[in-house]
N, CA and C of each residue as an Amber inpcrd file, in Angstrom:
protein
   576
 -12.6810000   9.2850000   5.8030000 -13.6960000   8.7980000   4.8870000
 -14.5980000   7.8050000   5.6200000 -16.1070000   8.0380000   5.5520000
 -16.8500000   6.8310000   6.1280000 -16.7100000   5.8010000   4.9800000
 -17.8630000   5.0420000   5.5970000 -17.5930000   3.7160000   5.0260000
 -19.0370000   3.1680000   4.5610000 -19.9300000   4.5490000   4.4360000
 -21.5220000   4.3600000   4.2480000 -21.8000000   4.4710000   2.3120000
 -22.6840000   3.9490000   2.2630000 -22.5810000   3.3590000   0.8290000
 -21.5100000   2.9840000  -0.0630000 -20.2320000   2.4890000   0.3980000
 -19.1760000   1.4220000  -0.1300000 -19.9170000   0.4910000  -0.4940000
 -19.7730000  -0.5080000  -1.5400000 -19.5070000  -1.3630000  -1.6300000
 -18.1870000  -2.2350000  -1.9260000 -17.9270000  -2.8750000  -0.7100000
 -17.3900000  -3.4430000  -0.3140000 -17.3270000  -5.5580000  -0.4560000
 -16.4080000  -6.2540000  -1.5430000 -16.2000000  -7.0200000  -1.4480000
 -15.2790000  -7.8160000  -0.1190000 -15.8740000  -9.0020000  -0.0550000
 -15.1270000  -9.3530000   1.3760000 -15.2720000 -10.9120000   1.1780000
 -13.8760000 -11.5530000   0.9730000 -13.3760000 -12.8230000   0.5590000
 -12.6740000 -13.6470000   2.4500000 -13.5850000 -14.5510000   1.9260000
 -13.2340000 -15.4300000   3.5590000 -12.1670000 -16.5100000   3.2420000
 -11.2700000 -16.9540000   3.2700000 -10.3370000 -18.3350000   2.8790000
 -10.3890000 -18.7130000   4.2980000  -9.6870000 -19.8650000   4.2190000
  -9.6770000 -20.7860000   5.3240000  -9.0380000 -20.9010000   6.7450000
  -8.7680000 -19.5220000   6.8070000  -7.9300000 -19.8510000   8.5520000
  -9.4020000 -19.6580000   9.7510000 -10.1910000 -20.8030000   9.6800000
 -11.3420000 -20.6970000  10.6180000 -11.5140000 -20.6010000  12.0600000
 -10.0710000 -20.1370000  13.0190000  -9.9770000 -19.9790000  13.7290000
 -10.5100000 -18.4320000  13.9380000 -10.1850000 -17.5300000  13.3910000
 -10.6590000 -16.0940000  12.7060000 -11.8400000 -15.8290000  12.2540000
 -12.8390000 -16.7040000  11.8030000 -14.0680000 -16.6150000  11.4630000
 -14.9290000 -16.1140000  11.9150000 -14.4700000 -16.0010000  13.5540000
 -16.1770000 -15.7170000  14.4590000 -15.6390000 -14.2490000  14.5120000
 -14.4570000 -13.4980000  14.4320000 -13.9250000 -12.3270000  14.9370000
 -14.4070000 -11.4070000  13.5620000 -13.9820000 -12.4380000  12.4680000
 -14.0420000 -11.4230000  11.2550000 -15.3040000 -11.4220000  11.0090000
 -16.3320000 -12.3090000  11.4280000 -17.8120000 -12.2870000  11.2520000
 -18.1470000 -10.5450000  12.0750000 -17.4110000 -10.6540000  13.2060000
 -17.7180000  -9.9700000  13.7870000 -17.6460000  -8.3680000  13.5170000
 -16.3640000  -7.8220000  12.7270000 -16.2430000  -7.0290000  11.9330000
 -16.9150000  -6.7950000  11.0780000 -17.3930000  -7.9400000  10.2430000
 -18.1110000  -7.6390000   9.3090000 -19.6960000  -6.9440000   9.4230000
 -20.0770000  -7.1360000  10.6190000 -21.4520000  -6.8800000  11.3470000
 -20.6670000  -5.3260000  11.3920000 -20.0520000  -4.8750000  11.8780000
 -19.8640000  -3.4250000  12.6960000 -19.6690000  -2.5340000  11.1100000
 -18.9530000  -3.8680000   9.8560000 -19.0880000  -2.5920000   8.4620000
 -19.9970000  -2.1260000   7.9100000 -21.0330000  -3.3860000   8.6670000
 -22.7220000  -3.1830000   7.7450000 -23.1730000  -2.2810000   8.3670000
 -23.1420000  -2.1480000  10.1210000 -23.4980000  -1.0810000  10.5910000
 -23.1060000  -0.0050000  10.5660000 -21.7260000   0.6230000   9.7970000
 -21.7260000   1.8110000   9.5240000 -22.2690000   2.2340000   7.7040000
 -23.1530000   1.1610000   7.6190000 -23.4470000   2.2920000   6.2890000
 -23.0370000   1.5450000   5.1970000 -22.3290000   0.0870000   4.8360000
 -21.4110000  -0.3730000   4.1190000 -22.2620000  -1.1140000   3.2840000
 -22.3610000  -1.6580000   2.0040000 -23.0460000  -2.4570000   1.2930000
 -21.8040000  -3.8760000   1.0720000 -22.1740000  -4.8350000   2.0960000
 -21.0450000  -5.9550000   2.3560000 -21.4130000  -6.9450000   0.9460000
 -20.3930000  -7.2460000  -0.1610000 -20.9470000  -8.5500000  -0.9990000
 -20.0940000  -9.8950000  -0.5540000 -20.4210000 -10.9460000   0.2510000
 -19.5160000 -11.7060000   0.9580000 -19.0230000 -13.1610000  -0.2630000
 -17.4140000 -12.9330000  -0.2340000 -17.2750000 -14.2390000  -0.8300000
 -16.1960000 -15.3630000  -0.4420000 -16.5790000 -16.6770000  -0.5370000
 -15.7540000 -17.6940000   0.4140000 -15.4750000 -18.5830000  -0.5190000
 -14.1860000 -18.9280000   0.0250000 -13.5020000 -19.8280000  -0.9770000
 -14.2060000 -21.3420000  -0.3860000 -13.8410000 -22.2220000  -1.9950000
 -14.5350000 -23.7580000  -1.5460000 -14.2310000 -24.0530000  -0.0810000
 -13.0890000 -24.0130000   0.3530000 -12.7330000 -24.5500000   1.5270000
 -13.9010000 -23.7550000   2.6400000 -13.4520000 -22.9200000   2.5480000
 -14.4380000 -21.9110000   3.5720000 -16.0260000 -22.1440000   3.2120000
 -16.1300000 -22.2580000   2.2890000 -17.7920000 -22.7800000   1.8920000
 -17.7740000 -24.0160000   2.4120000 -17.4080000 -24.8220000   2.5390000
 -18.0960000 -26.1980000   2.5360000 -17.3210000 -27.0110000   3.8380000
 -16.4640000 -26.6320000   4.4920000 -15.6170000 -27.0590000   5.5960000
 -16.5130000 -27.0310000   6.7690000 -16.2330000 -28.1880000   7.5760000
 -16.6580000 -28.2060000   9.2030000 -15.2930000 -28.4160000   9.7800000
 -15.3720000 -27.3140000  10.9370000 -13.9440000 -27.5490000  11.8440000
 -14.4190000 -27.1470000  13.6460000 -13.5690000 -27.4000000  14.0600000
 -13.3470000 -27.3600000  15.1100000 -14.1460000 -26.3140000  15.9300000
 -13.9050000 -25.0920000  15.1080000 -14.1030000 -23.4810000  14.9710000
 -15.9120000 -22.9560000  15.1060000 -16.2880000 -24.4420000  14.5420000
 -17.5310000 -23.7930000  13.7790000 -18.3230000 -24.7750000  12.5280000
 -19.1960000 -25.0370000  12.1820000 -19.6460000 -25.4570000  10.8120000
 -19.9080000 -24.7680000   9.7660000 -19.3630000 -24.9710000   8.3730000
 -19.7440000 -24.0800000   7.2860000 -21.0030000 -23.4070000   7.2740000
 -22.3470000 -24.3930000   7.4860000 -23.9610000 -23.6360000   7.2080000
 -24.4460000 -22.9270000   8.5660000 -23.5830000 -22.9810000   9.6010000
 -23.7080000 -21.8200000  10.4920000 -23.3070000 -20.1730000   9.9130000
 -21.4040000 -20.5770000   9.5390000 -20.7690000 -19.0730000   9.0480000
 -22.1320000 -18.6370000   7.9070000 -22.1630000 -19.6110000   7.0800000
 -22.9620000 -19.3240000   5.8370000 -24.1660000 -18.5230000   6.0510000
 -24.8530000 -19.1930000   6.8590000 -26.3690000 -18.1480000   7.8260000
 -26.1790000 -17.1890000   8.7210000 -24.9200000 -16.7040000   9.4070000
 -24.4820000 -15.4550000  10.2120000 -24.3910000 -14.8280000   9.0860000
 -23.1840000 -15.0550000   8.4350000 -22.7870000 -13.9670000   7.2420000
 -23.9450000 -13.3910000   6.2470000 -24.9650000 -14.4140000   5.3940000
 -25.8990000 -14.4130000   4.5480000 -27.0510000 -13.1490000   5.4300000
 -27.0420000 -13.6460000   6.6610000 -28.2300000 -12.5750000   7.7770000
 -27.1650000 -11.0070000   7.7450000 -26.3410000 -11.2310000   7.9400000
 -25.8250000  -9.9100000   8.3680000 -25.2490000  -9.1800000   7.1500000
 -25.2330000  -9.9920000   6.5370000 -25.1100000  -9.2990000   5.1000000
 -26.2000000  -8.6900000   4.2090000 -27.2270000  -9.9840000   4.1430000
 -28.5200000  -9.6770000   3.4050000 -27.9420000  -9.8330000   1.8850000
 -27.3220000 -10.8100000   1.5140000 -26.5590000 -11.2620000   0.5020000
 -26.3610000 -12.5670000   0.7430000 -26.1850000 -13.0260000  -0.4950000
 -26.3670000 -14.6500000  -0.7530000 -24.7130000 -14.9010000  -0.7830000
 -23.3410000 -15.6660000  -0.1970000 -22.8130000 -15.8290000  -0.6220000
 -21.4750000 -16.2230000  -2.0270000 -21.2070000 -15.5650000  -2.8200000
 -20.8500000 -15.8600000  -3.4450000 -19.6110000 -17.1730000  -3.5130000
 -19.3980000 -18.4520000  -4.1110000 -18.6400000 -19.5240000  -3.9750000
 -18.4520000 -19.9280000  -4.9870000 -18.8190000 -19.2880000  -6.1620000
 -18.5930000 -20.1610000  -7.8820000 -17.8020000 -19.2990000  -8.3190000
 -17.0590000 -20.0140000  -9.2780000 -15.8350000 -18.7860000 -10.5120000
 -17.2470000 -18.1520000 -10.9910000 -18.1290000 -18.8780000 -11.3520000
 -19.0300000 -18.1170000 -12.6810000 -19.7180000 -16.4990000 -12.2180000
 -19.6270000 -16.7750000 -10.3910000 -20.5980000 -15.8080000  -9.3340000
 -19.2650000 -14.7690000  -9.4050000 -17.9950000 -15.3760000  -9.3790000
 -17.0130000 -14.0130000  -8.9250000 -16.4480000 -13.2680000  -9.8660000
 -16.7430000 -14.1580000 -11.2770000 -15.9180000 -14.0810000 -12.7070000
 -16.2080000 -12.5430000 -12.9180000 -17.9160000 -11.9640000 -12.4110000
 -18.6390000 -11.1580000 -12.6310000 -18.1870000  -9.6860000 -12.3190000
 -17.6860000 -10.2660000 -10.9570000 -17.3450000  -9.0500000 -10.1710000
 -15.6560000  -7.6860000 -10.6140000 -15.1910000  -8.0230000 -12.0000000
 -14.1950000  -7.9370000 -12.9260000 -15.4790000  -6.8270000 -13.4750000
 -15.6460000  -7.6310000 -14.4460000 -16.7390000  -7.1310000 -15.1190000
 -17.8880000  -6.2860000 -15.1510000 -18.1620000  -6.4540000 -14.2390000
 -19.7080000  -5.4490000 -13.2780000 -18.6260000  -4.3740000 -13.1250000
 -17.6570000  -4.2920000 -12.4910000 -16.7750000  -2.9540000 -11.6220000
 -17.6270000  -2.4070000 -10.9510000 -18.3100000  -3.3620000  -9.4190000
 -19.4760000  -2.8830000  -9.0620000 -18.5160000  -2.5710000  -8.1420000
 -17.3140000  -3.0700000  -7.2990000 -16.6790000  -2.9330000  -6.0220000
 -15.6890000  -1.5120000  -5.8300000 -16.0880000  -1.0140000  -4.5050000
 -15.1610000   0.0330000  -4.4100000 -13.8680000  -0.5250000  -3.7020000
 -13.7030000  -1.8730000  -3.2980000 -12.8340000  -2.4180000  -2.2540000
 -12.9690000  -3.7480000  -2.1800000 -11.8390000  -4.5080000  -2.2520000
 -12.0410000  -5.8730000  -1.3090000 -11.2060000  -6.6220000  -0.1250000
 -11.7710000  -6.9500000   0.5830000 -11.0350000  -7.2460000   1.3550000
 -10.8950000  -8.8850000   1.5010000  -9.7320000  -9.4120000   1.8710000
  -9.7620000 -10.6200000   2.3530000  -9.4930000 -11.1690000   3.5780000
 -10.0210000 -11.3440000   4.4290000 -10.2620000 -11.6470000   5.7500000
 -10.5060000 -13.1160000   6.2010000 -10.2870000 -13.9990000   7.1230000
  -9.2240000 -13.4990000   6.7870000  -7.8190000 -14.3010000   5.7930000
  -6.6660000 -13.6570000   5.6460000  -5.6860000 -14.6450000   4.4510000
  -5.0360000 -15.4330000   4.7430000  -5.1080000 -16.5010000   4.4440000
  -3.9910000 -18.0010000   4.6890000  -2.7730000 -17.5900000   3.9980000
  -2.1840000 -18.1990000   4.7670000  -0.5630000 -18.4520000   3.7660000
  -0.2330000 -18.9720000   2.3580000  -1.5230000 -19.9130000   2.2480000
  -1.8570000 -19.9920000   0.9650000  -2.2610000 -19.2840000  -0.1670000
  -2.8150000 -18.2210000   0.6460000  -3.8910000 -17.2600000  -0.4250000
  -2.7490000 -16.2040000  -0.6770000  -1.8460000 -15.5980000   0.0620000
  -1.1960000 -15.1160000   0.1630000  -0.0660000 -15.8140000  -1.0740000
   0.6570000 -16.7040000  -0.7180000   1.7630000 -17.7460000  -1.7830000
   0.9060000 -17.3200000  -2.7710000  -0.5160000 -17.9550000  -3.5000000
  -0.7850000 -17.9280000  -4.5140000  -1.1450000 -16.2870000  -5.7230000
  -1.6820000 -15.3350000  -4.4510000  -1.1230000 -14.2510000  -5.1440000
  -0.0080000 -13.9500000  -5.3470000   1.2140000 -13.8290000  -4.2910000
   2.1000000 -13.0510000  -4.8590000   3.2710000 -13.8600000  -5.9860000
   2.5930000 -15.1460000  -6.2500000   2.9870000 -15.7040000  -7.5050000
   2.0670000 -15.5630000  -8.2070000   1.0340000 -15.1920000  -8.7920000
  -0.1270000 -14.7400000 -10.1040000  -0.6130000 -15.9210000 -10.1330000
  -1.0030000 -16.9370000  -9.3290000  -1.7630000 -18.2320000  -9.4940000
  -3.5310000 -17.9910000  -8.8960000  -3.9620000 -18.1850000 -10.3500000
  -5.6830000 -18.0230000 -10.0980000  -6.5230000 -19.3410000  -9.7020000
  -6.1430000 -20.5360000  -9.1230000  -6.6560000 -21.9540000  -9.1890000
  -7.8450000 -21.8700000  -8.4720000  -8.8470000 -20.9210000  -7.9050000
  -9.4020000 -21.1690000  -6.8780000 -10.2600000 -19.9200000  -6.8210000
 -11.7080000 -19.7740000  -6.4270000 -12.4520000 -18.8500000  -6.2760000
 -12.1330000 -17.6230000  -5.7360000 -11.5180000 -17.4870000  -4.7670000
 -11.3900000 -16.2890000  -3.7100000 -10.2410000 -15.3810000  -4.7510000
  -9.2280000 -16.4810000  -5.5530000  -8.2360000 -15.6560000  -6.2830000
  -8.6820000 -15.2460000  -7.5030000  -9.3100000 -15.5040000  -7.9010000
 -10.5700000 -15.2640000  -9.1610000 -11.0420000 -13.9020000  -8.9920000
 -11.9470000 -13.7140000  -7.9850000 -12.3670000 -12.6280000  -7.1350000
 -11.6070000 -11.3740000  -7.2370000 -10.1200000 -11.9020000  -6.2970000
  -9.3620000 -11.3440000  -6.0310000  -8.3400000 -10.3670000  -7.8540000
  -8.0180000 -11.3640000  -8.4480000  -7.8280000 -11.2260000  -9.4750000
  -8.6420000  -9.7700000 -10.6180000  -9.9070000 -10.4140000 -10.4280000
 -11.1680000  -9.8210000 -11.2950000 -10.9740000  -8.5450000 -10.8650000
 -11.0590000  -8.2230000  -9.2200000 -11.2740000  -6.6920000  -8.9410000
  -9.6020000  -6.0780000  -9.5830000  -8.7190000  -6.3650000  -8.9730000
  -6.9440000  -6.0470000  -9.2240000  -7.5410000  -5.4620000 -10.7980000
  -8.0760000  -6.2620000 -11.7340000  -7.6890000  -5.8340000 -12.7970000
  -8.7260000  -4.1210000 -13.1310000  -9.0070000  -4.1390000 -12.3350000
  -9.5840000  -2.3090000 -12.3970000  -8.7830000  -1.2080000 -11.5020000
  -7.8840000  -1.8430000 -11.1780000  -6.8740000  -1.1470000 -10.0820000
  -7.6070000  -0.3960000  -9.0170000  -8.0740000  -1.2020000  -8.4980000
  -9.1210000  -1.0950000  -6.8370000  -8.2160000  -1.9810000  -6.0600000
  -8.5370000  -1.1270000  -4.4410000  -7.5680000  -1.4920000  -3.6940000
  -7.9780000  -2.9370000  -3.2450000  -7.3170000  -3.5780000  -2.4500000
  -7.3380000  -5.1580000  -1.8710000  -6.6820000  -4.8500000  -0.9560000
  -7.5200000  -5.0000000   0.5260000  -6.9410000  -5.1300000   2.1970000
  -6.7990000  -6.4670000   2.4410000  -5.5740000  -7.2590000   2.7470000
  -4.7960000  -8.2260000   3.5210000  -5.2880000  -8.7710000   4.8360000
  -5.7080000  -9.2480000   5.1100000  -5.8770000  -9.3710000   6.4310000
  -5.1280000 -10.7880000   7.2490000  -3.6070000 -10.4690000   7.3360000
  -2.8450000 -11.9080000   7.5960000  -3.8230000 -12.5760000   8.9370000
  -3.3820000 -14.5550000   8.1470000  -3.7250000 -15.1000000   9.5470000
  -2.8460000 -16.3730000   8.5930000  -2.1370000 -16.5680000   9.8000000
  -1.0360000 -17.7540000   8.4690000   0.0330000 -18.3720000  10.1740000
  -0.1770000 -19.7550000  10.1240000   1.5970000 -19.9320000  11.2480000
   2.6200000 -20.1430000  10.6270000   2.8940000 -19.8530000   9.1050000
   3.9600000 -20.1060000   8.4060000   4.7320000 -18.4580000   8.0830000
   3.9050000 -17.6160000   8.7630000   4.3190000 -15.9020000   8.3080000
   5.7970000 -15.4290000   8.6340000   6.4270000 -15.8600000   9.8210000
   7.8510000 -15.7240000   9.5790000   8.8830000 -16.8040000   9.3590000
   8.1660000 -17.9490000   8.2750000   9.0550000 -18.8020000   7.3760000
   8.5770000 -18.5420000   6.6790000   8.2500000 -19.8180000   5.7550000
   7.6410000 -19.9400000   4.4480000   6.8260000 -18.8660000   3.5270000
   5.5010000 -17.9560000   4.7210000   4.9150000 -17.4670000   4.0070000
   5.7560000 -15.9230000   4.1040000   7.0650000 -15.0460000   4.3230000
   7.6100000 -14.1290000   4.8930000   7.9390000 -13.6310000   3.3550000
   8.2580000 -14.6300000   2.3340000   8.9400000 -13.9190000   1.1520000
   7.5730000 -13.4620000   0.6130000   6.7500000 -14.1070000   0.5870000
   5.1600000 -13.5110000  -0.0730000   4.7430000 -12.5500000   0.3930000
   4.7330000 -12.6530000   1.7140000   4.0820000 -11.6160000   2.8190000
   4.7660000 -10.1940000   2.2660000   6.0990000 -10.1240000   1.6430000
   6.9580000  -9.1460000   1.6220000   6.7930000  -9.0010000  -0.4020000
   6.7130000  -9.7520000  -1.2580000   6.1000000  -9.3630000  -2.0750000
   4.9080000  -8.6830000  -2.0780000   4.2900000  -9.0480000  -1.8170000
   2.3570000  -8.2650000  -1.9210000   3.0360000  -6.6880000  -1.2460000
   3.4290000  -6.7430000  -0.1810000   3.7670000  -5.2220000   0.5230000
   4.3440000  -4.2940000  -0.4870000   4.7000000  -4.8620000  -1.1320000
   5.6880000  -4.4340000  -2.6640000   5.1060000  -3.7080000  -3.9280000
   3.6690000  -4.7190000  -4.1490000   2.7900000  -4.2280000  -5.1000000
   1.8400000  -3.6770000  -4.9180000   1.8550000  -3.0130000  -6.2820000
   0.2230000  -1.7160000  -6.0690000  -1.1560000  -2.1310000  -5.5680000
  -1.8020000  -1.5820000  -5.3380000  -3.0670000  -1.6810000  -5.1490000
  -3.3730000  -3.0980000  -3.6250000  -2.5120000  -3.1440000  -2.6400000
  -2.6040000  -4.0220000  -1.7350000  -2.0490000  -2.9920000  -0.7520000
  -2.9380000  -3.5900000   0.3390000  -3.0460000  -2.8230000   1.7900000
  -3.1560000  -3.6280000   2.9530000  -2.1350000  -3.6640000   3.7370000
  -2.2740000  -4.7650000   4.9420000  -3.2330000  -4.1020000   6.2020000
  -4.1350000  -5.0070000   6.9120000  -4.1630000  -4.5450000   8.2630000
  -3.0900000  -4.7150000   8.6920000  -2.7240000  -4.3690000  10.1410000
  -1.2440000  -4.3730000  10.7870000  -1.8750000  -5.3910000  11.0580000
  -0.5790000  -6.6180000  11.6650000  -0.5410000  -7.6580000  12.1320000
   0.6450000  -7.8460000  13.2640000   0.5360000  -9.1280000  14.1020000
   1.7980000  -9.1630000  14.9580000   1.6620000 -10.6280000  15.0160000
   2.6620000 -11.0800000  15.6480000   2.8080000 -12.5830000  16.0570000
   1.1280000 -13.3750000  16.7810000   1.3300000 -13.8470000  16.8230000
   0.0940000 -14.5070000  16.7180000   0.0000000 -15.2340000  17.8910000
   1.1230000 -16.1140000  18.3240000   1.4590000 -15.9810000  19.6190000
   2.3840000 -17.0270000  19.4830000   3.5490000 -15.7060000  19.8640000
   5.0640000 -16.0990000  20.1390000   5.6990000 -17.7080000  20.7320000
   4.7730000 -17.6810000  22.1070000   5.2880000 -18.9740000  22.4730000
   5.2860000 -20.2050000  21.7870000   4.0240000 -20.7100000  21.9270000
   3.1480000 -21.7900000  21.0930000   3.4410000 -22.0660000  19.8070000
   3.2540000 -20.6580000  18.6690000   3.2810000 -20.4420000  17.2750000
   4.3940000 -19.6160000  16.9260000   6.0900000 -19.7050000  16.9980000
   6.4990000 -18.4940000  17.4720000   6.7840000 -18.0990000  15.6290000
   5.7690000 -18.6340000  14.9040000   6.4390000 -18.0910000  13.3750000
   5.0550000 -17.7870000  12.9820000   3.9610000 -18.0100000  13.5690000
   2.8970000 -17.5410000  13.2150000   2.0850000 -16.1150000  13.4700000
   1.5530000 -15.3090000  12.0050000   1.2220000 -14.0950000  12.6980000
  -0.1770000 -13.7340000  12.1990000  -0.9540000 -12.6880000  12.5900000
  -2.3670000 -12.7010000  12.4910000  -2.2350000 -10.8450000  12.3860000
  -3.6690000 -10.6080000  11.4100000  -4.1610000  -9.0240000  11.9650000
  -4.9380000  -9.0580000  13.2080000  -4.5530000  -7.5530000  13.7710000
  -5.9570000  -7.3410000  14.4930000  -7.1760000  -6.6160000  14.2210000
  -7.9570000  -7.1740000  14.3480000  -9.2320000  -6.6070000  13.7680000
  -9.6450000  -5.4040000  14.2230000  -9.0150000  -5.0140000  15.3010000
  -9.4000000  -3.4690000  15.6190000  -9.1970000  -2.6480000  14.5090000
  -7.9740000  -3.0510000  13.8580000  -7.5740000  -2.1810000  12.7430000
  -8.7040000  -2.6260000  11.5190000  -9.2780000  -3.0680000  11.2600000
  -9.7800000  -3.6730000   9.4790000 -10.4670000  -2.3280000   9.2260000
 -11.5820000  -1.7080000  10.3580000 -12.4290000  -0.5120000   9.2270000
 -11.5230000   0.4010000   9.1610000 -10.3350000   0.7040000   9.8780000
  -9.1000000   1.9760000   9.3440000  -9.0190000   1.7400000   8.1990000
  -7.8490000   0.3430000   8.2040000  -7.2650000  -0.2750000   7.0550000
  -8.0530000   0.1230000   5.9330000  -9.3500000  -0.4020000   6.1170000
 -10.1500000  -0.5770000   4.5200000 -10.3610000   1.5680000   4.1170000
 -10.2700000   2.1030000   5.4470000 -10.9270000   3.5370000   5.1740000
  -9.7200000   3.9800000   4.2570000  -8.4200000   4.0210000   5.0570000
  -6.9650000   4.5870000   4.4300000  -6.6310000   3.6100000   3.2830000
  -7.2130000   2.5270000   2.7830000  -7.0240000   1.7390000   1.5130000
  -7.4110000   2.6980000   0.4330000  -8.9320000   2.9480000   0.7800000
 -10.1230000   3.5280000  -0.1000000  -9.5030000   4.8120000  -0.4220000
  -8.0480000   6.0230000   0.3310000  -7.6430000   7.0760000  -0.0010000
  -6.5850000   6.7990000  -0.6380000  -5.8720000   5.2920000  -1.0490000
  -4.7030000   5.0430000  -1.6410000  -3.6040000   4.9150000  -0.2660000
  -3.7640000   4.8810000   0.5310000  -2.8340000   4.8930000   2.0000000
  -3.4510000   3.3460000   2.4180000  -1.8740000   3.6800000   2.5690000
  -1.3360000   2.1280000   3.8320000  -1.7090000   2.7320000   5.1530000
  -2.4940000   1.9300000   5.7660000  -2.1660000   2.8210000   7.5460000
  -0.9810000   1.9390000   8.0120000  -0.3100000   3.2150000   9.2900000
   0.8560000   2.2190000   9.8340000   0.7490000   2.4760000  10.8420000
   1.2400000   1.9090000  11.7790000   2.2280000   0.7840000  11.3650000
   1.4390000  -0.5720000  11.1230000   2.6540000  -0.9410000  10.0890000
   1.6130000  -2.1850000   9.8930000   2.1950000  -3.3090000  10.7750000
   3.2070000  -3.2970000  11.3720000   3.4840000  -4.2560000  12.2490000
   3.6870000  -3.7280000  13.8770000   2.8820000  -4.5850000  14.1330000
   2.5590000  -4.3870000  15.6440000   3.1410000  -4.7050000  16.6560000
């Protein structure tokens, strides 16, 4: 399946180490054909780090999108409602975003989003980036794998030495992932 006139939701949370890579993906979905609607959680909206400054991501993404960010409940509340999305993806997911889905906790824009589309039973691609993935975040990580309508990119350690519990996708995989989402398929392996 291409990936030319999708529309395609795409939720940024806060692991901003990942930002410039998944920016980077996101350029190669627009170029095959994809109608990108980009949305970022407060943190990811309004954060300066190390990585990058928020009104930089905000003006890469906004240019390469040709879309205004979405960052309000009232902007994502919509996206339920409209049933404009064929897909969303979240790119990429904290350990947080992750915990708070696979406990049903909506406190926060991106899960709003996230939420709104779920309830039309449209798929949602994963895109781990978490250093808590083989502790803390491992029982979540393994719920979501569990429930319908969720699709991981593959992921692997993130790096063993340094982080040896932390794990990440690779982005080579995201336009598979999102293609074999869009047919109801997991691609595998999902661990790398």
């Amino acid at each position: 399946m291409k990936l030319k006139d999708k529309k395609i939701g795409f939720v940024m949370t806060g692991s901003f180490y990942y930002f410039r890579k998944t920016i980077d993906e996101i350029k190669n979905i627009v170029k095959l054909g994809a109608n990108v609607i980009p949305i970022m959680s407060e943190i990811s909206y309004t954060t300066d780090t190390r990585y990058g400054n928020s009104k930089g991501f905000i003006n890469d993404i906004e240019k390469i999108t040709s879309s205004k960010i979405l960052h309000t409940i009232q902007e994502v509340e919509l996206l339920g409602s409209k049933n404009e999305l064929d897909i969303l993806v979240v790119a990429p997911a904290t350990g947080n975003t992750i915990a708070k889905l696979a406990n049903d906790i909506t406190d926060e824009v991106s899960l709003i989003a996230i939420k709104a589309h779920l309830k039309k039973e449209k798929p949602v691609v994963i895109a781990i980036s978490t250093n808590n993935g083989l502790s803390g975040a491992g029982q979540n990580i393994g719920k979501l794998l569990n429930l319908k309508n969720y699709y991981f990119v593959p992921f692997r350690q993130d790096n063993p030495i340094t982080k040896p519990r932390s794990l990440a996708f690779d982005t080579s995989y995201l336009i598979n992932t999102i293609e074999y989402a869009l047919e109801g398929e997991q691609i595998q392996p999902i661990l790398l």
